[in-house]
C-alpha positions in Angstrom: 18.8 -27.8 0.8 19.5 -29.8 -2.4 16.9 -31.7 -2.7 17.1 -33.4 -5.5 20.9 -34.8 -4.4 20.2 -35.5 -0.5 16.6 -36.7 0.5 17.8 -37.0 4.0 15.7 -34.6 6.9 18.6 -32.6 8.8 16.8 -31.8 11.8 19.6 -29.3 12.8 19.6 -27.2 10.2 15.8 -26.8 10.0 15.9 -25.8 13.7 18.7 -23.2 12.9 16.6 -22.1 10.4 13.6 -21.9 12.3 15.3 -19.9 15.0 17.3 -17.5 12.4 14.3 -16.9 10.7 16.4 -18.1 7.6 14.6 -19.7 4.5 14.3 -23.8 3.9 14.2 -24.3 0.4 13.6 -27.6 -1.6 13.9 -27.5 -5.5 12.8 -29.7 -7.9 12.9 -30.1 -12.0 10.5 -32.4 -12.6 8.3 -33.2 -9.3 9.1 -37.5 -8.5 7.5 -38.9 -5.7 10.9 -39.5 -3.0 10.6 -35.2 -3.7 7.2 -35.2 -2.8 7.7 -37.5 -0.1 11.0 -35.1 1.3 8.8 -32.2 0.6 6.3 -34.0 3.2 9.4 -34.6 6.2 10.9 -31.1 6.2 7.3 -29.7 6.4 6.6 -32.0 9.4 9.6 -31.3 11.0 9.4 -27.1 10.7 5.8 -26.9 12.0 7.0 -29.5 14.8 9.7 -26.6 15.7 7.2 -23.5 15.6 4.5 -25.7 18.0 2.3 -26.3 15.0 2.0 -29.9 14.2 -1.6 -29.7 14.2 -2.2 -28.2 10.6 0.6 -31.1 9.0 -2.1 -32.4 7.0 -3.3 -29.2 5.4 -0.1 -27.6 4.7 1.1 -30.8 3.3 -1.9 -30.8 0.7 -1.8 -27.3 -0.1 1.9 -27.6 -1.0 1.6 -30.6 -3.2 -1.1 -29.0 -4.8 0.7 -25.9 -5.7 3.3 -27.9 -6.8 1.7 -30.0 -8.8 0.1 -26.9 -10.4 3.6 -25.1 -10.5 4.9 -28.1 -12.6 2.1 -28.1 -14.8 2.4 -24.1 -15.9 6.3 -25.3 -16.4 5.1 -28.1 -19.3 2.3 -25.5 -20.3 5.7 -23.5 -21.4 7.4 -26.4 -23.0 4.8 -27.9 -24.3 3.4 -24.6 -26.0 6.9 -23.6 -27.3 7.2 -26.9 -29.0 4.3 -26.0 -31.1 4.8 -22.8 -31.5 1.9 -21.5 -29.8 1.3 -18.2 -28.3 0.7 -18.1 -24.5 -0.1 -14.5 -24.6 -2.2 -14.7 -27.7 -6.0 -16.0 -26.6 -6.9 -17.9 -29.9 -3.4 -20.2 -29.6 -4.0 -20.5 -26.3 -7.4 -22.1 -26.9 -6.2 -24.0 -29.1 -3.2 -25.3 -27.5 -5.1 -26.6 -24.0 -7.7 -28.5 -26.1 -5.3 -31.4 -26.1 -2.8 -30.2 -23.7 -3.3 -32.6 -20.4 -4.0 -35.6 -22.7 -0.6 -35.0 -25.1 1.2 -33.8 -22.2 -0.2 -37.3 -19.8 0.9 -39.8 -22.6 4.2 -38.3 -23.1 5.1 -36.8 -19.5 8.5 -38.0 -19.5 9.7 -35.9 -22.6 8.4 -33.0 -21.3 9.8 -33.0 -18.1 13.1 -33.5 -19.5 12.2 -30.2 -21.5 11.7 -28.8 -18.4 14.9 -29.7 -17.1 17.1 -28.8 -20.0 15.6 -25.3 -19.6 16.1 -25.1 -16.3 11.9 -24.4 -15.2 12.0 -25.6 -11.7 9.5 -25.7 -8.8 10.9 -24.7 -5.6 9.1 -25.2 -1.8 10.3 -22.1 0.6 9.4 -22.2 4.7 10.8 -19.5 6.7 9.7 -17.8 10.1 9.0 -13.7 9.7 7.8 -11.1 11.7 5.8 -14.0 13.7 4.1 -15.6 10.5 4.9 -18.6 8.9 5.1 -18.1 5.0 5.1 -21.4 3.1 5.7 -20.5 -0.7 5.8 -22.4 -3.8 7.7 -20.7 -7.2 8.2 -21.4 -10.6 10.8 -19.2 -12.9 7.7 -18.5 -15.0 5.5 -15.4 -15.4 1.7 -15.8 -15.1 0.6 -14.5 -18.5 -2.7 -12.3 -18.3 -5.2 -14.9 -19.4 -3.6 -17.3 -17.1 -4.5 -14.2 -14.3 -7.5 -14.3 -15.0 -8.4 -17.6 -14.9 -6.4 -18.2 -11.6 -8.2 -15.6 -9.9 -11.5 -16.0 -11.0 -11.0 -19.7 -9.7 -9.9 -18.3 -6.4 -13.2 -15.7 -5.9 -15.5 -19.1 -6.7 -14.0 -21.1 -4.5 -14.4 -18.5 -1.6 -17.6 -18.7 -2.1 -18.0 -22.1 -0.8 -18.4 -23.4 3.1 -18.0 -26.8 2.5 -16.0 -29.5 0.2 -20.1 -30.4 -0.8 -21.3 -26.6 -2.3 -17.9 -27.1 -4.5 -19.2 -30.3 -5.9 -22.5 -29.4 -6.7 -21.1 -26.5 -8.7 -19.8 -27.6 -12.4 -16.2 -26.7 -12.5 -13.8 -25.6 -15.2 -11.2 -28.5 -15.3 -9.5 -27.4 -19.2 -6.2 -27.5 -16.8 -7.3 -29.7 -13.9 -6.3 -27.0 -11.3 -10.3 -26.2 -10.2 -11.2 -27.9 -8.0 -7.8 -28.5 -6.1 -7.7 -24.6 -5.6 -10.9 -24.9 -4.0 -10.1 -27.4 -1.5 -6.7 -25.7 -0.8 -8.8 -22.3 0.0 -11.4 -24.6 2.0 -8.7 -26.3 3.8 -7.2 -23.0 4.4 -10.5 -21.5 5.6 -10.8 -24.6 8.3 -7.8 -23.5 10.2 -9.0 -20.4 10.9 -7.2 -18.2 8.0 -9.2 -15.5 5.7 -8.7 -15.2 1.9 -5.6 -12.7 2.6 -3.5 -15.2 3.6 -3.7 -16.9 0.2 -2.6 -15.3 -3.0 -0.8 -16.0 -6.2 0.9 -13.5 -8.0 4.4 -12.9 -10.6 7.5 -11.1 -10.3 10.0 -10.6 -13.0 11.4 -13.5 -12.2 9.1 -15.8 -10.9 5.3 -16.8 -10.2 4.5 -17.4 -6.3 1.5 -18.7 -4.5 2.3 -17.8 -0.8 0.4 -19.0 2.3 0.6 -16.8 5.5 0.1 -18.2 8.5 0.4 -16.1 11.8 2.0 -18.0 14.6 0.5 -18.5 17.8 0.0 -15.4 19.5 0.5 -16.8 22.8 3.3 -18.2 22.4 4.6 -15.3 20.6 3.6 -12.7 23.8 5.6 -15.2 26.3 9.0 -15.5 24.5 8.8 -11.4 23.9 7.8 -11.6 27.9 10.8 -14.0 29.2 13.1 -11.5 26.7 12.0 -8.6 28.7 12.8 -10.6 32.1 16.1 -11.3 31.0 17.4 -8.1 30.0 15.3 -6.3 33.3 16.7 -9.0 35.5 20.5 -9.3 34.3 21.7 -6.5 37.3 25.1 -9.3 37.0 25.8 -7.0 33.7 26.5 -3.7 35.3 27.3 -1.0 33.3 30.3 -0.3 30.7 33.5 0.0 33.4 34.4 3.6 34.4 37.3 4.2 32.3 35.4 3.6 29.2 32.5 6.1 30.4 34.9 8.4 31.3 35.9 8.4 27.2 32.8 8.4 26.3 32.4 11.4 28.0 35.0 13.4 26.3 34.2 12.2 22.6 30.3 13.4 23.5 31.3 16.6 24.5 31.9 18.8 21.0 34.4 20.8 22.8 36.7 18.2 23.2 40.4 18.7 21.3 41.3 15.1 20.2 44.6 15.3 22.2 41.9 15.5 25.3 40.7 11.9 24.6 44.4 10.2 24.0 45.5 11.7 27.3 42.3 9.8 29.2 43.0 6.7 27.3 46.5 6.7 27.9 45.7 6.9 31.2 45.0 3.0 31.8 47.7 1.2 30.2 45.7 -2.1 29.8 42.7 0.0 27.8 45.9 1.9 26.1 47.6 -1.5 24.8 44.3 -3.3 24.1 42.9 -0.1 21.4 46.9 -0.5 20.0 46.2 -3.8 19.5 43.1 -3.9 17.5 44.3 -0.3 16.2 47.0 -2.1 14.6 45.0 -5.4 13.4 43.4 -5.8 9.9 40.4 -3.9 10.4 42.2 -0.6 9.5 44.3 -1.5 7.1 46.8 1.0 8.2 50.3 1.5 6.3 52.5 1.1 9.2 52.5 0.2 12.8 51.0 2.7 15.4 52.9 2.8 18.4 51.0 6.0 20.6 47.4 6.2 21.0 47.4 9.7 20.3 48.5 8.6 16.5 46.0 6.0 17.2 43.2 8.3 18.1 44.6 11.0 15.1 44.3 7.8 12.5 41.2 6.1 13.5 39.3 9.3 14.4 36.9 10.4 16.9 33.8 8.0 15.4 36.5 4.8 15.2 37.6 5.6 18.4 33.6 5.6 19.6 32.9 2.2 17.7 36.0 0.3 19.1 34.9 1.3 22.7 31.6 0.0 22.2 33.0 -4.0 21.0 36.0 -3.3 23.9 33.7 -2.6 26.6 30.9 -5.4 25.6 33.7 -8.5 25.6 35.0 -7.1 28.8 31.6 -7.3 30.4 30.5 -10.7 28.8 34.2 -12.4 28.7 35.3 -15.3 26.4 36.1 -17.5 29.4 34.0 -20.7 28.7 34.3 -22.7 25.5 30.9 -22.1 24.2 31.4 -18.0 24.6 34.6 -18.3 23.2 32.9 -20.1 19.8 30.5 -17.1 19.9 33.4 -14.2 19.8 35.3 -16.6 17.0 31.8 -16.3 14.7 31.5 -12.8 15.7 35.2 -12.0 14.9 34.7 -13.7 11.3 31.2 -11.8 10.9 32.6 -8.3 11.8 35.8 -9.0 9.6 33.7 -10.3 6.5 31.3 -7.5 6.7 33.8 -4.8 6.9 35.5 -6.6 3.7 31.7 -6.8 2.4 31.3 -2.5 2.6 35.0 -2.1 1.5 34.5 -4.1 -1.7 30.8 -2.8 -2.4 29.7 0.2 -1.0 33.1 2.3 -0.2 31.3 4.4 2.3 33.5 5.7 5.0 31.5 5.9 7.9 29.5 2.6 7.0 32.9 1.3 7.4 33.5 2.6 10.8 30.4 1.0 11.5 29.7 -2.3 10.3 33.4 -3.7 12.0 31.6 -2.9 15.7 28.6 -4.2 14.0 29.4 -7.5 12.9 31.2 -8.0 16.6 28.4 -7.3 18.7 25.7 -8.8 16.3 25.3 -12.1 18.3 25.5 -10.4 21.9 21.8 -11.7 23.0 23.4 -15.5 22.8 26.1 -13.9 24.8 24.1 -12.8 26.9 22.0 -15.4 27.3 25.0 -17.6 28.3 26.0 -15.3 31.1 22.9 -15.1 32.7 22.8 -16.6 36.6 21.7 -20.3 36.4 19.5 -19.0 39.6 17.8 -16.8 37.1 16.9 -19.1 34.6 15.4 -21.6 37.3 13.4 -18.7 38.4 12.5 -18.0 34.8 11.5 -21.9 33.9 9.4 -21.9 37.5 7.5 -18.8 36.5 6.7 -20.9 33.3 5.3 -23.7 35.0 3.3 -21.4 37.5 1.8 -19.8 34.1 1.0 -22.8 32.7 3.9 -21.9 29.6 5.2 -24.7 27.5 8.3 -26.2 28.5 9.2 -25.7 24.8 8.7 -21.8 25.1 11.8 -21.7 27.6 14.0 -24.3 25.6 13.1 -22.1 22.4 14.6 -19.3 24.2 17.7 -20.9 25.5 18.7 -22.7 22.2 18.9 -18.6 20.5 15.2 -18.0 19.3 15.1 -14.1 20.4 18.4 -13.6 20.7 18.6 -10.8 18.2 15.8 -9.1 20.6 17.4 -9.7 23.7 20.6 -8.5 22.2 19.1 -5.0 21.1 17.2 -4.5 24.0 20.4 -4.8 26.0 22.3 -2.8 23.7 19.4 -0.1 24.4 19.7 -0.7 27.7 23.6 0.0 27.4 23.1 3.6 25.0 24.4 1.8 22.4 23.7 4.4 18.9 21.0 3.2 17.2 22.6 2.0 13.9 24.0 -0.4 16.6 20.8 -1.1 18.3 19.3 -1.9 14.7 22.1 -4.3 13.3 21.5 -6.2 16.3 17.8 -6.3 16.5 17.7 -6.7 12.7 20.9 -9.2 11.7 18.4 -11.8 10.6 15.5 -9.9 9.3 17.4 -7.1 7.0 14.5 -5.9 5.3 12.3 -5.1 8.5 15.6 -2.2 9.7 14.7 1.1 8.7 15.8 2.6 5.6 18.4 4.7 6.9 20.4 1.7 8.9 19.4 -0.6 5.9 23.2 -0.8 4.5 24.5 -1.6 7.9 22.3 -3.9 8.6 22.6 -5.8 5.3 26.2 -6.0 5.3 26.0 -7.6 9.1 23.5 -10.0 7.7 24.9 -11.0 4.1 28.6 -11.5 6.4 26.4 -13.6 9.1 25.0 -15.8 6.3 28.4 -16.1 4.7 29.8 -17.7 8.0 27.1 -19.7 7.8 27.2 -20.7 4.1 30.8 -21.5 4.7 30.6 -24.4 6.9 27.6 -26.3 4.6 24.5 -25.0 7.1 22.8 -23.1 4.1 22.9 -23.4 0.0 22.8 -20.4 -2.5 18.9 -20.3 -2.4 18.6 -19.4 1.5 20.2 -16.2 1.2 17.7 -12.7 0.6 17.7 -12.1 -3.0 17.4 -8.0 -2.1 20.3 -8.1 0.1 22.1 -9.8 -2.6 21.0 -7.3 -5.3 22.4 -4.7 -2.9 25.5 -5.9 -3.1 25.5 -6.8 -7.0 25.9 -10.5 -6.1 23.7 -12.4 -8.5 25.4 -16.3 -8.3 26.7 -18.9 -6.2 30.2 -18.7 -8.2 30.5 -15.2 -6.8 30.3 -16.2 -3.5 32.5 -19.0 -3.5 34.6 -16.4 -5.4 34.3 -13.7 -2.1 34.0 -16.5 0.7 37.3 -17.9 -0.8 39.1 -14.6 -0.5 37.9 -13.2 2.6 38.4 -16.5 4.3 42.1 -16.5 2.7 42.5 -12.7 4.7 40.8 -13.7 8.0 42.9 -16.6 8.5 45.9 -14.5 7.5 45.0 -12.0 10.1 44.7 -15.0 12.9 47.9 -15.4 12.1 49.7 -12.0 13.2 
């Protein structure tokens, strides 16, 4: 979210966001008001979408604060360089803060453009995950150790206080101005109900971060993980994978089976024969000529291919792609499978990760699928047993527009003896880092490929995408995914085409 080009509040995209657990991001160079102001709507507008309105006020003053504080360590820099001072060394920087704010105040606009050219900026990040709300502020600057020091021994003072009074009575260091604002922020914090580990500030290689964590309601949390449950336990419409395809499944579980075995039972239905052929024979396996026999088929693609392309066959002839808003589902997950496969071809050249993440990338969305197949009887049952439990409408309409899909998706595919690489690329498309270790690859590829659909038609920017998925893959700038998107997009269209 550009912030600094387009001060307009898209509501759309902050409820995608909010439901895809995907990070809002606002950067700034030089902190002006309308950015402050922006800063102000999109904070409004998130907590209105996780049901927590209520603590606008705070938030909104703890992020200002922070960024206020962010872009004064950014002039520190400037300001220090410019005199060739020493952050790191304590006797420069004594010397240079005895005139810093009032040099720095008289001739703001200088140093701000020195911020600029240098590219220091602050940046405002909001994002749903695991059930907490994590507002952050960053700077590209390091904290140095003095600076450490000073922030944290500001932090333990101010938890000593109950009330905005104790703070005033107490005689404050203000050399930098950030004293006593720290301890309102921690008091503010403290009177909506949040303890002193939900507040820290801290530096990475790259950057210096004060984060806020704030759990969301638990309530609220138990009921949508409730009406999940009573989806999947209640959807009897989805029987099953059909009898032929069980009847493979069969023979590719049992080790005894010779591979000619498993062509013979496919061959067996001729719509299941021509259907594998067909996607056999499509730009997923790159294969140097056409394959006419699904024993060649079976011989090519192997027994773990044959396994994967069973699981996406089955799952779109139980769900369909009748209706237009199922078929737009299929389309993304078509794109997503094919840009993730192209993703682990291109990157990680592991064989069985590319059996894999093709199935993978299909099935990723299947909760929204799902959801969309669901009796409309159901779902009047479901919004009735809400108002008998005294749920908020908005817990219901947060379910239907996708929040929990990813759950409802896994605990289907569970449901279904799906493998459980499959089982955790679903449950995990939009929260890589949570999938365990060994499924951490698949997942990633699913996600960065999910992300890239998204990125591709203008509903994220550069900055929304997870910097260790990125690093993964050895994509460290924008210009490389144009670079990818442009190519991949070039092939997928190609193969729409055959």
């Amino acid at each position: 979210m550009p912030a600094a080009q387009e001060l307009v509040v898209n509501e759309a995209k902050i409820k995608e966001a909010v439901q895809s657990s995907i990070p809002l991001t606002i950067t700034t160079f030089t902190l002006p008001h309308e950015i402050e102001r922006y800063m102000e709507q999109v904070i409004t507008v998130f907590l209105k979408e996780v049901d927590q309105l209520k603590l606008k006020d705070y938030i909104v003053y703890c992020v200002l604060e922070l960024a206020v504080n962010a872009k004064k360590a950014n002039t520190k820099r400037v300001y220090f360089k410019e005199r060739g001072l020493d952050l790191d060394n304590p006797d420069d920087y004594k010397e240079g803060m005895i005139n810093f704010k009032e040099n720095t105040l008289s001739n703001i606009g200088h140093y701000l453009q020195m911020q600029k050219e240098k590219g220091l900026y602050i940046k405002l990040v909001l994002q749903i995950k695991k059930n907490t709300i994590h507002v952050e502020v960053r700077n590209n600057v390091g904290i140095t150790k003095i600076e450490s020091i000073r922030i944290h021994d500001k932090l333990a003072r101010s938890r000593q206080y109950d009330n905005l009074e104790d703070a005033l009575s107490q005689v404050l260091d203000d050399t930098e101005g950030a004293g006593l604002g720290l301890v309102i922020l921690v008091l503010m914090l403290k009177k909506i109900g949040l303890d002193e580990d939900c507040f820290d500030i801290f530096s990475t290689e790259k950057e210096t971060i004060a984060r806020i964590l704030i759990p969301l309601d638990q309530a609220r949390m138990e009921n949508l993980s409730f009406l999940s449950s009573t989806i999947v336990n209640n959807v009897n419409s989805l029987p099953q994978f059909p009898e032929n395809i069980l009847l493979v499944q069969k023979l590719i579980a049992d080790p005894k089976t010779d591979m000619s075995d498993i062509a013979r039972q496919i061959s067996m239905d001729p719509a299941l024969t021509a259907d594998l052929l067909k996607i056999v024979n499509s730009a997923q396996y790159m294969l140097s000529k056409k394959v006419d026999s699904i024993s060649e088929a079976v011989k090519m693609v192997g027994i773990r291919g044959i396994k994967n392309l069973l699981y996406s066959y089955g799952t779109q002839k139980l769900l369909g792609d009748d209706s237009a808003e199922k078929k737009m589902l299929w389309d993304h997950s078509y794109k997503t499978a094919y840009y993730a496969y192209n993703l682990v071809k291109n990157f990680k050249r592991d064989k069985n990760l590319l059996e894999d993440v093709y199935v993978s990338g299909i099935l990723h969305d299947m909760g929204k699928i799902i959801f969309s197949n669901v009796h409309p009887e159901l779902l009047d049952k479901i919004k009735d047993f809400c108002a008998e439990k005294n749920m908020p409408a908005s817990t219901f309409e947060d379910l239907a527009a996708g929040m929990n899909h990813a759950e409802i998706g896994s605990l289907i595919a569970e449901k279904w003896n799906f493998p459980e690489a499959l089982v955790e690329a679903i449950r995990y498309h939009h929260d890589p880092l949570q999938a365990a270790e060994e499924y951490r690859s698949l997942v990633n590829a699913v996600y960065l490929a999910n992300m890239f659909c998204k990125y591709e038609v203008g509903n994220i920017i550069f900055d929304q995408f997870e910097s260790d998925v990125l690093d993964d893959f050895g994509i460290n700038s924008k210009k490389q995914i144009d670079t990818l998107l442009d190519k991949f997009s070039r092939g997928f269209r190609q193969e729409n085409q055959r």
